[in-house]
C-alpha positions in Angstrom: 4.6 -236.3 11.8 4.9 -237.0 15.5 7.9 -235.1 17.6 10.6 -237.2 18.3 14.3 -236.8 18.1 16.0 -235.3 15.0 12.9 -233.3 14.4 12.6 -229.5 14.1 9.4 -228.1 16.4 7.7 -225.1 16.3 5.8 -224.1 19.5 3.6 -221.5 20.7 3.9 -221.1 24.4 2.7 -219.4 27.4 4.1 -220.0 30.8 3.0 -219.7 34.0 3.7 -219.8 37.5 2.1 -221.7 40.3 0.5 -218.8 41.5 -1.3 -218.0 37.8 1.0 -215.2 36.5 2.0 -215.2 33.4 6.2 -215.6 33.4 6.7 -215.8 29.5 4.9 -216.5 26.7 5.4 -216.4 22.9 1.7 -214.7 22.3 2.6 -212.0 19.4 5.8 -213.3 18.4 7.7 -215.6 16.6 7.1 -219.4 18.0 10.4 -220.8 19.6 11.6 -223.2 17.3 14.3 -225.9 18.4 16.1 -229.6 17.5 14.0 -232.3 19.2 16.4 -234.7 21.7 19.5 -231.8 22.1 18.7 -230.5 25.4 17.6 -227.0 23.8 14.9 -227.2 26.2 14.0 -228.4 29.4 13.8 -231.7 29.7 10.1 -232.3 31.2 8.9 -229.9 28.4 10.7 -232.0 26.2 9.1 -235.6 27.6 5.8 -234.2 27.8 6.3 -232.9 23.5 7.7 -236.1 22.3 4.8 -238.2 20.2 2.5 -235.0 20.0 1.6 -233.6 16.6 1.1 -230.3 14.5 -1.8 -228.9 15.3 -2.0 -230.4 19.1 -2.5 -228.3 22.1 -1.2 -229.6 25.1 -1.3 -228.1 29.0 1.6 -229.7 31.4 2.7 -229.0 34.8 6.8 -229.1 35.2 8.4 -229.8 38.6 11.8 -228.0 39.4 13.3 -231.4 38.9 12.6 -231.7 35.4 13.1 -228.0 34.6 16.0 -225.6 36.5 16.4 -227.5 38.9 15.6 -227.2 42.8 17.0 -223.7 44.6 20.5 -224.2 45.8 20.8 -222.5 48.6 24.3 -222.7 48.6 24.1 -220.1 45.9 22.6 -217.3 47.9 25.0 -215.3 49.6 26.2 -211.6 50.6 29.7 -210.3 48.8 31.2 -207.2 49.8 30.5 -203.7 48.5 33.8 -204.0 47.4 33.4 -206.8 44.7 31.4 -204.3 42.8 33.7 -201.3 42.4 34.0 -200.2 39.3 30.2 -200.5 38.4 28.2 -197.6 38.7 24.6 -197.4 40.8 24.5 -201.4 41.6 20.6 -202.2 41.9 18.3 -205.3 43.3 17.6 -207.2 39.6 20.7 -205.9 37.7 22.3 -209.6 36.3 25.7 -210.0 35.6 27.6 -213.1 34.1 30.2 -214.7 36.7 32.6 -218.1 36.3 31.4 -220.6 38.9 33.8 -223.2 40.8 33.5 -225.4 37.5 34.6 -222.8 35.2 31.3 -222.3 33.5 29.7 -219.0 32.9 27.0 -218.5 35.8 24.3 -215.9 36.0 24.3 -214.0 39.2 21.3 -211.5 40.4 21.7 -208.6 43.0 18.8 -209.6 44.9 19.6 -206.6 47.6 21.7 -203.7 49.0 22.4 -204.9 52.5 25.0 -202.7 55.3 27.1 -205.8 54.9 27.1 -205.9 51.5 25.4 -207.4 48.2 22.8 -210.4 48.3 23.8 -212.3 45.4 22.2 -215.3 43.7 23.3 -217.8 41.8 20.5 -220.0 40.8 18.6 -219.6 37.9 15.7 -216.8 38.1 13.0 -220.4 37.4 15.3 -222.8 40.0 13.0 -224.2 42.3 9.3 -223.4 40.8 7.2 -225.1 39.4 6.1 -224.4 36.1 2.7 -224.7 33.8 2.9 -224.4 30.6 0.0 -223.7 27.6 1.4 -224.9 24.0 0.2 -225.1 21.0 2.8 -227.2 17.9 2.4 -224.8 15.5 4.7 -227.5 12.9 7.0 -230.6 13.3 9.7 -231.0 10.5 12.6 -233.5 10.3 15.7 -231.6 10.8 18.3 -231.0 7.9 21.8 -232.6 7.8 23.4 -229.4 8.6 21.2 -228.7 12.0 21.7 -232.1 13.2 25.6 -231.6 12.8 25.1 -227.6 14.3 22.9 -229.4 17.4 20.3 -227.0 16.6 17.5 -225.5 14.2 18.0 -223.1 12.1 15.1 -220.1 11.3 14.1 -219.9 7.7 16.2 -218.0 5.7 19.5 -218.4 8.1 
């Protein structure tokens, strides 16, 4: 059965940056299992999945434009001490969830302590970089009634 939409995939994954490090990978876990055409990945992973089959192995490069998306600067910027009271020992890498100017929930990460205050940013941790990717289709399914109407799979035994 070949991917396409309205199919439930199972992949084994490891990323990596352009550099060679390994970022994430599902190597001694569960494979990530999602719903085919929903946008429960990104989209150049996506593309480059649709018409492969169980059992392929597949290596593919991902530019920021098909993944998080370029690095807005716009989203970098220093708040004041002061816009952390309240919080206890505030370090470079702590996350915390913020509304953006459209309303939707937006990660922020302290990036640094600075005199003037906290370097904040915005952007997703993978905006702007380019990312390789090593999977594996460990099985393609079609999905049932109730994950097409959910917009999502669901794990065996949910």
């Amino acid at each position: 059965m070949l991917i396409a939409d309205k199919h439930v995939v199972s992949i084994h994954y490891t990323l990596k940056g352009e550099d060679g490090t390994t970022l994430d990978s599902s190597e001694g876990k569960a494979p990530l299992v999602y719903l085919h055409g929903t946008k429960n990945i990104i989209p150049g992973l996506e593309n480059a999945l649709t018409g492969k089959r169980t059992g392929d192995k597949i290596q593919v490069t991902i530019q920021p434009e098909d993944a998080y998306g370029p690095l807005d600067k716009s989203l970098i910027k220093i708040l004041p001490h002061t816009a952390f009271d309240g919080l206890e020992n505030v370090q470079p890498g702590m996350q915390f969830e913020a509304k953006g100017e459209d309303g939707q929930t937006q990660l922020i990460t302290v990036q640094a302590l600075e005199a003037q205050g906290v370097l904040i940013d915005g952007n997703h941790p993978m905006a702007g970089k380019v990312l390789n990717f090593d999977i594996f289709v460990e099985e393609v399914r079609e999905a049932s009634e109730e994950e097409l109407s959910h917009g999502h799979a669901h794990e065996q035994g949910c």
